[in-house]
C-alpha positions as CSV (number, residue, x, y, z in Angstrom):
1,X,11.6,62.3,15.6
2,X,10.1,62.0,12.2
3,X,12.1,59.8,11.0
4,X,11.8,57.3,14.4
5,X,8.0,57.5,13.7
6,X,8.3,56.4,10.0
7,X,11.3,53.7,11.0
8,X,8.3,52.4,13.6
9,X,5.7,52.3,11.1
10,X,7.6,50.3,8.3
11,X,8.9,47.8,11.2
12,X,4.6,47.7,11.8
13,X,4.2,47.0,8.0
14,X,6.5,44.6,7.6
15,X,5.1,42.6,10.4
16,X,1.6,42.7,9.3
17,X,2.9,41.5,5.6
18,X,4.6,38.8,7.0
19,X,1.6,38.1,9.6
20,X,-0.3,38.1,6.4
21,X,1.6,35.4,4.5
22,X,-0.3,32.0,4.0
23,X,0.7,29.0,6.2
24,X,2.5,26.3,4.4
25,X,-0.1,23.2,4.7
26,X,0.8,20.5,6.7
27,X,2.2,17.4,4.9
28,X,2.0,13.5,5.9
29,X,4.3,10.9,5.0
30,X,3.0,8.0,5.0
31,X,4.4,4.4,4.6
32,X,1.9,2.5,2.6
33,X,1.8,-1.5,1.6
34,X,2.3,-1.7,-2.3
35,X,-0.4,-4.2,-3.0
36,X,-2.5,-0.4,-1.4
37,X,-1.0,1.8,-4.5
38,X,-4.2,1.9,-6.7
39,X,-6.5,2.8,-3.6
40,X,-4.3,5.4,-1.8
41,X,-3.8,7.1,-5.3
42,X,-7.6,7.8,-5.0
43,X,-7.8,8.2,-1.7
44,X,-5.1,10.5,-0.5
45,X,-6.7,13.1,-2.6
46,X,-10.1,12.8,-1.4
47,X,-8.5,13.7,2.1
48,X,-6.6,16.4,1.2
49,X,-9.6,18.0,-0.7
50,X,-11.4,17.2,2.4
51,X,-8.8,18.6,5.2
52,X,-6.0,20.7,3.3
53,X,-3.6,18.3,4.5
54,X,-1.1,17.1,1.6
55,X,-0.3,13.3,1.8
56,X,2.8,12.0,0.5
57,X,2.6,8.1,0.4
58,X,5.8,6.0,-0.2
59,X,5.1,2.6,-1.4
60,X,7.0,-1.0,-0.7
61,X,7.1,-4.0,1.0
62,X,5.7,-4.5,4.0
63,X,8.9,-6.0,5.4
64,X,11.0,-3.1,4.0
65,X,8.8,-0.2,5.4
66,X,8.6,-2.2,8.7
67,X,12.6,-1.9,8.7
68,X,12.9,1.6,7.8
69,X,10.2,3.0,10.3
70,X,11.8,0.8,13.2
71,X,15.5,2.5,12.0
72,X,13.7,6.0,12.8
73,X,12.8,7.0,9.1
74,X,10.3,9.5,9.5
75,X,6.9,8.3,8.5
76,X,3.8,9.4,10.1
77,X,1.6,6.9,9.7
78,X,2.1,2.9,8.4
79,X,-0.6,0.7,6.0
80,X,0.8,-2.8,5.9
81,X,-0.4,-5.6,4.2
82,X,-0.5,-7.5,7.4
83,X,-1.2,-7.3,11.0
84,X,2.1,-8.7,12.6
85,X,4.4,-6.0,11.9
86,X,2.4,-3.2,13.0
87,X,1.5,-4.9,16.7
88,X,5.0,-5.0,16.7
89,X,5.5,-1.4,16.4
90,X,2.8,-1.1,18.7
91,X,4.5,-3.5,21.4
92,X,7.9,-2.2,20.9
93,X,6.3,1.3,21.9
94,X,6.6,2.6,18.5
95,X,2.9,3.0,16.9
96,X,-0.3,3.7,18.4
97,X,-2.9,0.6,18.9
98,X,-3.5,-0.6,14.8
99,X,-6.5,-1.2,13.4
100,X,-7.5,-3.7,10.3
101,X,-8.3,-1.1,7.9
102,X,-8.8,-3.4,4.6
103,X,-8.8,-7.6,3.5
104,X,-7.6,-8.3,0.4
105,X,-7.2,-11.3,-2.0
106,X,-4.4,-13.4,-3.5
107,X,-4.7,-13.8,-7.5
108,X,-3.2,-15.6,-10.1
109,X,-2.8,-13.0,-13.2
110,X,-1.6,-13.1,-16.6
111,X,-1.8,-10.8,-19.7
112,X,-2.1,-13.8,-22.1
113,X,-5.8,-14.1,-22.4
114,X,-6.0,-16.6,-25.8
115,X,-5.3,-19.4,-23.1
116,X,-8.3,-21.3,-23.1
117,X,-10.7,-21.9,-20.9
118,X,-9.5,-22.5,-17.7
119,X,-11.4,-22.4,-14.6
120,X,-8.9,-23.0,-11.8
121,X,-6.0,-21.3,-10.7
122,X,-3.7,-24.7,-10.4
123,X,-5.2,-25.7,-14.2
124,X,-3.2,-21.9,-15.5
125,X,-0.3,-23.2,-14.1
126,X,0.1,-26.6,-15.9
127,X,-0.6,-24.6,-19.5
128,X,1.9,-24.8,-22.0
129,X,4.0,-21.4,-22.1
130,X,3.4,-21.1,-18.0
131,X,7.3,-21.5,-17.5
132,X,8.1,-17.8,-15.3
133,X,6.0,-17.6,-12.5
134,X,5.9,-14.4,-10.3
135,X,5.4,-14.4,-6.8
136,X,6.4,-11.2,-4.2
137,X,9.0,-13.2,-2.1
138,X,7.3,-14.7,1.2
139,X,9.5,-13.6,4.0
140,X,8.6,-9.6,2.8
141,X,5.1,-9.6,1.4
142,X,2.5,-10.7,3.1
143,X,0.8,-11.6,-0.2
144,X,3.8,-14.0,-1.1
145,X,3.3,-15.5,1.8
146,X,-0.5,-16.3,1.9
147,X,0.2,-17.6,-1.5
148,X,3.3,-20.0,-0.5
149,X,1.1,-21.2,2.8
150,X,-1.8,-23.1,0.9
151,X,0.5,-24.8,-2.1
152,X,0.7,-28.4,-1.7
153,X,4.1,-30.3,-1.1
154,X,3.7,-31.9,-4.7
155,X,2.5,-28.6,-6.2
156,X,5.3,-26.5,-4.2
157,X,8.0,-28.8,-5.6
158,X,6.8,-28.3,-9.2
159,X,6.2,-24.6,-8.9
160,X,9.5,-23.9,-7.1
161,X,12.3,-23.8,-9.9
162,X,9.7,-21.7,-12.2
163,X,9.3,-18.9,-9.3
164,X,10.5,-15.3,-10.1
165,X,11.1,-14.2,-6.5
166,X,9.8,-9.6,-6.4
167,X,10.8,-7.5,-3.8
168,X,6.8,-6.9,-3.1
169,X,3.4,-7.9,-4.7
170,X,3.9,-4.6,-6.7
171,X,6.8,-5.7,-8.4
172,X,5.8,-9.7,-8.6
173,X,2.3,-7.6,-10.9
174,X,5.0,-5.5,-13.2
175,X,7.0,-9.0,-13.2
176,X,3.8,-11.1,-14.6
177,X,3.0,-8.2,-17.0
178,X,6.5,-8.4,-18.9
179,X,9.2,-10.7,-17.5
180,X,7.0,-13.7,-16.2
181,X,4.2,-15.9,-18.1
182,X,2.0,-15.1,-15.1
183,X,2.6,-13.9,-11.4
184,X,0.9,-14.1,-8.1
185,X,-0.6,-10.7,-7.0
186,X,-3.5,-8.9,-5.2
187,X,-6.8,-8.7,-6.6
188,X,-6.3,-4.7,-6.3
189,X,-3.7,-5.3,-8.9
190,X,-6.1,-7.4,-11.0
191,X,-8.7,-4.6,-10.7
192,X,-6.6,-2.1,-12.0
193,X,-6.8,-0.4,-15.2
194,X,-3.4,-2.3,-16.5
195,X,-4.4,-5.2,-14.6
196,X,-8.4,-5.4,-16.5
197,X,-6.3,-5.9,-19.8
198,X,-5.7,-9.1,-18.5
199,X,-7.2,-12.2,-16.8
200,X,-7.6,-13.4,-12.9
201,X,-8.7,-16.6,-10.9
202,X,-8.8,-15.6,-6.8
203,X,-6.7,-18.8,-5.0
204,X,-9.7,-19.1,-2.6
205,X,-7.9,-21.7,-0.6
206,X,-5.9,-18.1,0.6
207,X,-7.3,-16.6,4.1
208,X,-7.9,-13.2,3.4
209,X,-5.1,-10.7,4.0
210,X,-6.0,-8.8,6.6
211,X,-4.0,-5.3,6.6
212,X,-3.5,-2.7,9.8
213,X,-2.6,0.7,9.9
214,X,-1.2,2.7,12.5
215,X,0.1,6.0,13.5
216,X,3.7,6.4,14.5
217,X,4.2,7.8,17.6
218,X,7.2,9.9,16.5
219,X,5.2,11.7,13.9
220,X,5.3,15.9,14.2
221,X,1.7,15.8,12.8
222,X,0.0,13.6,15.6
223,X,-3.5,15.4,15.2
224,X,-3.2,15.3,11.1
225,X,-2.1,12.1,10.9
226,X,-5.2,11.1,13.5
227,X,-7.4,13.0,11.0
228,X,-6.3,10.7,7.8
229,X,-6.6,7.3,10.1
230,X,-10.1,7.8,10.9
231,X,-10.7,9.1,7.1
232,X,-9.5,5.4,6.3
233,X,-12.4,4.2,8.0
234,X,-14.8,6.8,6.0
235,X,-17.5,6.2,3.9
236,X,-15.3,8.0,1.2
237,X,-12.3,5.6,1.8
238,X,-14.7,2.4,1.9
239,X,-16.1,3.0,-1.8
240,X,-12.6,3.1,-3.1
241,X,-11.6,0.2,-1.5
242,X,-14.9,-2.0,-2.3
243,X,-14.0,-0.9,-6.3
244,X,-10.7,-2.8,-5.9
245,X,-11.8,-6.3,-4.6
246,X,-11.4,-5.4,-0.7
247,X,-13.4,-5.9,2.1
């Protein structure tokens, strides 16, 4: 009997040490536009300070996230650089109703700044040593694509053969940092610390981008991932974005 009772309390103890260990925090992945890097490396830690809730973004194209979450990749929320893509999650029963979260701008960058005293963005491009050009390729970025949609027939056909096509407007800013004489980017990019050591001209003719989030209607984390959607929309989130050119 003595030994039942001490068999009974050991079976109590180890419950109440395992009731006692802490809960593993809940985690987000979320699927973020690349032109978004800068901001969501400020503001994912402001929410998880805020919440407990650890947020694990995975940057790309808009195109390419777009592909992966539609193929069932497990992302619990999605901030593209456009609206198209997801209203078609949303349509196709896949995402929650978006919402525009952020507008950005298209920029023509270069790290030469000893190139006189241009004004315009078109004047950069007809300067002597302005032979690589990069540019995140159209049918993926929604940057590209703003970019391509204002160029003038005659402009287009020059520009064209001198075009170093990037996977996203991430890689079209690494491109005009080292491989390219200047690129076509996102003032967020231009606003960066690597990007300050350089110079910018916003192509104004460019609507602004206007960029949606949504949740994904598969996600295990529906409440959390609610929680760090409406924190995009916080006071918090808007003074990052407002420090890198958005509106």
């Amino acid at each position: 009997m003595k030994r039942f009772f001490k068999n009974i309390l050991a079976a109590c103890l180890a419950v109440l040490v395992c009731g006692a260990a802490p809960v593993r925090a809940e985690k987000l992945i979320v699927a973020v536009a690349a032109n978004f890097t800068a901001p969501m490396k400020l503001i994912a830690p402001l929410f998880t300070a805020k919440s407990g809730i650890e947020v694990l973004p995975s940057y790309g194209g808009t195109g390419m996230l777009y592909a992966l979450i539609h193929n069932g990749a497990p992302f619990d929320l999605f901030l593209a650089a456009d609206q198209r893509r997801p209203e078609l999650l949303y349509k196709g029963g896949l995402a929650e109703k978006p919402r525009v979260y952020a507008r950005g701008q298209a920029v023509l960058w270069t790290g030469k700044k000893d190139i006189g005293s241009a004004s315009r963005w078109q004047d950069v491009l007809n300067l002597p040593g302005m032979n690589r050009i990069a540019i995140a390729t159209p049918e993926l970025a929604p940057y590209g694509a703003a970019v391509m949609g204002i160029l003038r027939p005659s402009l287009k056909t020059r520009l064209l053969p001198r075009l170093i096509y990037a996977q996203n407007v991430a890689q079209a800013f690494q491109y005009a940092q080292k491989a390219a004489d200047c690129g076509f980017t996102a003032l967020s990019f231009a606003l960066s610390r690597p990007g300050l050591k350089g110079r910018f001209w916003p192509i104004t003719e460019a609507p602004l981008v206007k960029q949606s989030a949504c949740i994904i209607k598969s996600s295990r984390h529906r409440q959390a991932a609610g929680r760090f959607f409406a924190f995009l929309f916080s006071k918090e989130s808007r003074a990052v974005l407002k420090k890198f050119g958005y509106q």
